[in-house]
C-alpha positions as CSV (number, residue, x, y, z in Angstrom):
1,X,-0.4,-5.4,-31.1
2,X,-3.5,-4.8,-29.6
3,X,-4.1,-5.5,-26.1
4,X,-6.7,-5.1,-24.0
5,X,-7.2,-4.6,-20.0
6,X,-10.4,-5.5,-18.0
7,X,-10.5,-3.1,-15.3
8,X,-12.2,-3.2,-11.6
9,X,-13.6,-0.6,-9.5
10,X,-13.0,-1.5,-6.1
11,X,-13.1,0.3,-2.9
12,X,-9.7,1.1,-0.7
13,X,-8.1,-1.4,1.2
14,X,-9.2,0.4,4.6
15,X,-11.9,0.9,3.8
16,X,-14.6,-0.1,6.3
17,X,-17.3,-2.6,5.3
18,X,-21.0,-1.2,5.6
19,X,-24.2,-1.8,4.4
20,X,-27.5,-0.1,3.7
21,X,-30.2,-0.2,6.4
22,X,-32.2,-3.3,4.6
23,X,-28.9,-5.6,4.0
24,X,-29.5,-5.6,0.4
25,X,-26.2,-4.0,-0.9
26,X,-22.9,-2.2,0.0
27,X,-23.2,1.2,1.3
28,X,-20.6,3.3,-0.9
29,X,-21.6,6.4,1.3
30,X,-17.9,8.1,2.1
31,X,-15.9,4.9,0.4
32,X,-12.9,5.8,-1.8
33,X,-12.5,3.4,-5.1
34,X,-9.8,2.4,-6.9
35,X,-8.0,0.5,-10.1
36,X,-8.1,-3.4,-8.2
37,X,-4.6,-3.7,-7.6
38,X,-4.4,-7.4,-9.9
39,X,-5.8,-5.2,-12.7
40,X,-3.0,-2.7,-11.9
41,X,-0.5,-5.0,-12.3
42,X,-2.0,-6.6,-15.6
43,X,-2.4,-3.1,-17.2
44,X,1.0,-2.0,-16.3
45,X,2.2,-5.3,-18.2
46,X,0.4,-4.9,-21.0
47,X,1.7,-1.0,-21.3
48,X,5.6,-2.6,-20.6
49,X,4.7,-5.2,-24.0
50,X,3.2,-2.3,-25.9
51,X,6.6,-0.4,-25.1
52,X,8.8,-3.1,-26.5
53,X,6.3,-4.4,-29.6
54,X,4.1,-1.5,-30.1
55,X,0.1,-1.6,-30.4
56,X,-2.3,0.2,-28.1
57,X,-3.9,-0.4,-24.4
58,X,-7.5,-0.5,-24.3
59,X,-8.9,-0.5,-20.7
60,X,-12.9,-1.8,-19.9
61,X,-15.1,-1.7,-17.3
62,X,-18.5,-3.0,-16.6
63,X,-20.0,-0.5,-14.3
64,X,-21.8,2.7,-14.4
65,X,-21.3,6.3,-14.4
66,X,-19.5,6.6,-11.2
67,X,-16.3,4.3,-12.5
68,X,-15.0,6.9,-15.0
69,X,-12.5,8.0,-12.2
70,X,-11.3,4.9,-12.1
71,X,-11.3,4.4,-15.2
72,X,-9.8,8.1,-15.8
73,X,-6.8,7.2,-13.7
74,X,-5.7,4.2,-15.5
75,X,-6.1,6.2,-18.8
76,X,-3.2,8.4,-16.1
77,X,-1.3,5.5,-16.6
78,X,-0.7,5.1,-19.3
79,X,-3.8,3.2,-21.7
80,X,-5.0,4.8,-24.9
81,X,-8.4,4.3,-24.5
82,X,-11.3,3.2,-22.4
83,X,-14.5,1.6,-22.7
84,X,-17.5,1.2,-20.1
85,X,-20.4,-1.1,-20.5
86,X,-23.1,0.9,-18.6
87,X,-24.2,-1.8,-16.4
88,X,-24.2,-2.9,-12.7
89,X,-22.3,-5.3,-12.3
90,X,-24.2,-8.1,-11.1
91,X,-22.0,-10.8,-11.1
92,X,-19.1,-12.7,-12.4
93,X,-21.1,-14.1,-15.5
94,X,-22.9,-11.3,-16.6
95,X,-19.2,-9.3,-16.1
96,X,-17.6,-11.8,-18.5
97,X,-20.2,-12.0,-21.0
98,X,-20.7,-8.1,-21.6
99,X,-16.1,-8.2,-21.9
100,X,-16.7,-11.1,-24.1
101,X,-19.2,-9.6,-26.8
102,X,-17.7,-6.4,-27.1
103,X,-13.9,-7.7,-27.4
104,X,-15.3,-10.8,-30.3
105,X,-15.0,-8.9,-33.2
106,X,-11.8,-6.8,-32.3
107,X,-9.5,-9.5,-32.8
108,X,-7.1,-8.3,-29.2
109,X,-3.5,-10.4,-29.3
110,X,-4.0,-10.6,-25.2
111,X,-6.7,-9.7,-23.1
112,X,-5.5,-9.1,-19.7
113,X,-7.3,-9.1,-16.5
114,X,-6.6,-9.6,-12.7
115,X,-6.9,-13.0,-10.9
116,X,-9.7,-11.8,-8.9
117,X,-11.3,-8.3,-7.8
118,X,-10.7,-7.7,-3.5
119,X,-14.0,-6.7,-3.2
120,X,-15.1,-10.3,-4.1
121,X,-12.5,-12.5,-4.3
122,X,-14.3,-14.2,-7.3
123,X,-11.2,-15.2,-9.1
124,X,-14.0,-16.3,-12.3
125,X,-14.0,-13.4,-14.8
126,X,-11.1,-14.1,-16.9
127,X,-11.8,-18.0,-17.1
128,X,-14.9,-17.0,-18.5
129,X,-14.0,-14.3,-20.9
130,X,-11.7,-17.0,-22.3
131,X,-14.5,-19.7,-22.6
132,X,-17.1,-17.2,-23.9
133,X,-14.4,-16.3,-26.8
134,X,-12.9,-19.9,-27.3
135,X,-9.3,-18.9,-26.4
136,X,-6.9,-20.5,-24.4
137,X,-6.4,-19.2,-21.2
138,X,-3.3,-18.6,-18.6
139,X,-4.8,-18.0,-14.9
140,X,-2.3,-16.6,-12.1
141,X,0.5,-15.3,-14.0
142,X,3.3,-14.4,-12.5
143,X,5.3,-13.5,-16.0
144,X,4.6,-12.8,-19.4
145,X,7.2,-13.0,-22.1
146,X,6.1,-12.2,-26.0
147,X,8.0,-13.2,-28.9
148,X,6.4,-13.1,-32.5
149,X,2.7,-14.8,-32.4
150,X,4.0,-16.8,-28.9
151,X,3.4,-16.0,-25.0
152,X,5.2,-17.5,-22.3
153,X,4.2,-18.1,-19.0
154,X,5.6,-18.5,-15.6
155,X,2.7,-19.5,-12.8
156,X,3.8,-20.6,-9.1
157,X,2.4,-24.1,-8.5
158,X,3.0,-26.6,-5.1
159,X,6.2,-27.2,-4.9
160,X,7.4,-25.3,-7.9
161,X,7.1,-23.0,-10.9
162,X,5.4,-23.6,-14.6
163,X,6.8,-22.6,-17.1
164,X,3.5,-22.1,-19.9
165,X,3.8,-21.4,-23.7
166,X,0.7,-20.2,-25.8
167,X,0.1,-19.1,-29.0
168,X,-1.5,-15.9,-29.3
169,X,-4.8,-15.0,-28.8
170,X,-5.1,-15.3,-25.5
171,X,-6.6,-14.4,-21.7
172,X,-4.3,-14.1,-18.8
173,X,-4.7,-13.2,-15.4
174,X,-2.7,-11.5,-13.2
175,X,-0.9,-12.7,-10.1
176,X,1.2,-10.6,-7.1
177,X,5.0,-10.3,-9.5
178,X,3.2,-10.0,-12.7
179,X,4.2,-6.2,-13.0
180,X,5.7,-2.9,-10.8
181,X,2.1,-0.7,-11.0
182,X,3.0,3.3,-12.0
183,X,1.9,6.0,-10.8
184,X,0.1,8.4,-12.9
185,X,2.8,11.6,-13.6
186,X,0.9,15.1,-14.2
187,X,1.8,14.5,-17.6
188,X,-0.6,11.3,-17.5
189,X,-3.1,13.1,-15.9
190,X,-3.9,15.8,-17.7
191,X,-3.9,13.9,-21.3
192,X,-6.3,11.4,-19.3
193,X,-9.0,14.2,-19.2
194,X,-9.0,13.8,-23.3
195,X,-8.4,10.5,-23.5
196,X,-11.3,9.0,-25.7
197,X,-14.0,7.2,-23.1
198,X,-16.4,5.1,-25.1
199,X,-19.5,3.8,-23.2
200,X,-21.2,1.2,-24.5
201,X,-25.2,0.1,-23.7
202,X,-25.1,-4.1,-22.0
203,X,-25.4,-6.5,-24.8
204,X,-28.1,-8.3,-23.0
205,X,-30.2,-8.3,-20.2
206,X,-28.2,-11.6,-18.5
207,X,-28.8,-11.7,-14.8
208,X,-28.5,-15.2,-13.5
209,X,-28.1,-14.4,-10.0
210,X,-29.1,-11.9,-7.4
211,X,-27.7,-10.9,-4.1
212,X,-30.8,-11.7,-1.4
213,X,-28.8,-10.1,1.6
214,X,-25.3,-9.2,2.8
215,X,-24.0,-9.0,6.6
216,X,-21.2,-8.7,8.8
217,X,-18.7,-11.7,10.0
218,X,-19.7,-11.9,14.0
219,X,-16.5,-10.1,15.6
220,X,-14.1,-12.0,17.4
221,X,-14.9,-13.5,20.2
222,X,-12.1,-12.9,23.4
223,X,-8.7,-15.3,23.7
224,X,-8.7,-17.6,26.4
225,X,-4.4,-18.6,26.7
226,X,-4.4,-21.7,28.8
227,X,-0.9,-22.7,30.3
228,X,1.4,-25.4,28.7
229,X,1.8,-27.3,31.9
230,X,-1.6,-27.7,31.9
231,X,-3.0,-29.5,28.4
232,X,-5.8,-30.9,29.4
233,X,-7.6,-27.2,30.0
234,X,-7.0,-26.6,26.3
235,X,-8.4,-30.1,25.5
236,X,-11.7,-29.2,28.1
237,X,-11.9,-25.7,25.8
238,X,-12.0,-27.2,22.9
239,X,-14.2,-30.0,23.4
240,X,-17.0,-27.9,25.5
241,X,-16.3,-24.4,24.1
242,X,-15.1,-24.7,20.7
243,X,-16.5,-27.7,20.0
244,X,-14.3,-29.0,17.4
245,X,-13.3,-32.4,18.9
């Protein structure tokens, strides 16, 4: 089977959120990166399937130059191969549409992909992968089961669990559960530094937004605790200060 895993290049969880002097983009000055943990958990699936069924991992990127690390360490993991479209990555559309072109004619069983990146919280990519392709799509998986030509699905809904089956191809996206991520051996890592790393020039020039300016939340402003004997200072607060009654 062939399987194929869209991969993010995100910064650190601690990192701390700065921006250039004009507002204009995210200052990577001293930031680590890493795999997007969603994506983690989605390629270490798709490497558990190719264990049990056979086939071969294929990893992809939309970014430039400076993702091969990323992309280097989830070839650690355990994928065969890597691609990377050498493009910024604008936004969510022009993301999908580059995954979408390349994977069309390469007829993947699954393409996998996190629910959302944590650098933007987008949670679009993998919707539209599956549009631009015309394949059925599974978003916020929690499990994935293959059995002959047939994927099934478990996703946590209100109140409950679905229970999803799908006929192959098709895109999925990864939920917390989905899959234990690894950690790269030395092994890993030094056939990762042979690894075949195919980069690919953008399929178009598609660029339908553009980010004007970023900034800061305002930090938090102080706590006032009122006493619970005395609700009508909370009810003052919130009608003067807060302003939400």
């Amino acid at each position: 089977m062939k399987f194929l895993v869209c991969i993010s290049h995100v910064p650190d969880t601690t990192t701390k959120i700065t921006f250039t002097p004009d507002g204009k983009a995210f200052n990577t000055a001293g930031v680590q990166f890493i795999i997007n943990p969603y994506d983690e958990m989605a390629l270490t699936r798709a490497l558990e399937l190719k264990e049990s069924l056979g086939g071969t991992v294929t990893i992809i990127n939309v970014g430039p130059a400076a993702t091969e690390p990323t992309l280097r360490k989830a070839l650690a993991i355990g994928a065969d191969d890597a691609i990377r479209i050498n493009a910024e990555p604008t936004d969510a559309l022009f993301v999908a549409a580059e995954i979408a072109a390349l994977a069309k004619n390469e007829k993947y069983d699954i393409i996998f992909g996190g629910r959302e990146s944590i650098d933007y919280n987008g949670c679009q990519v993998m919707a539209m992968v599956a549009e631009f392709l015309e394949l059925p799509s599974v978003a916020i998986a929690t499990k994935l089961e293959v059995s002959g030509t047939t994927a099934t699905l478990e996703r946590e809904i209100d109140g409950g669990k679905e229970i999803v089956s799908v006929n192959l191809p098709l895109v999925v996206s990864a939920q917390k559960d989905f899959a234990e991520p690894r950690i790269p051996n030395m092994r890993g890592i030094m056939s990762a530094r042979t690894k075949p790393l195919k980069v690919v020039e953008p399929s178009s020039a598609l660029k339908p937004t553009v980010s004007v300016a970023f900034q800061n939340p305002p930090p938090k402003s102080e706590c006032k605790m009122v006493p619970a004997e005395h609700p009508e200072e909370l009810i003052e607060l919130l009608h003067t200060e807060a302003k939400i009654i």
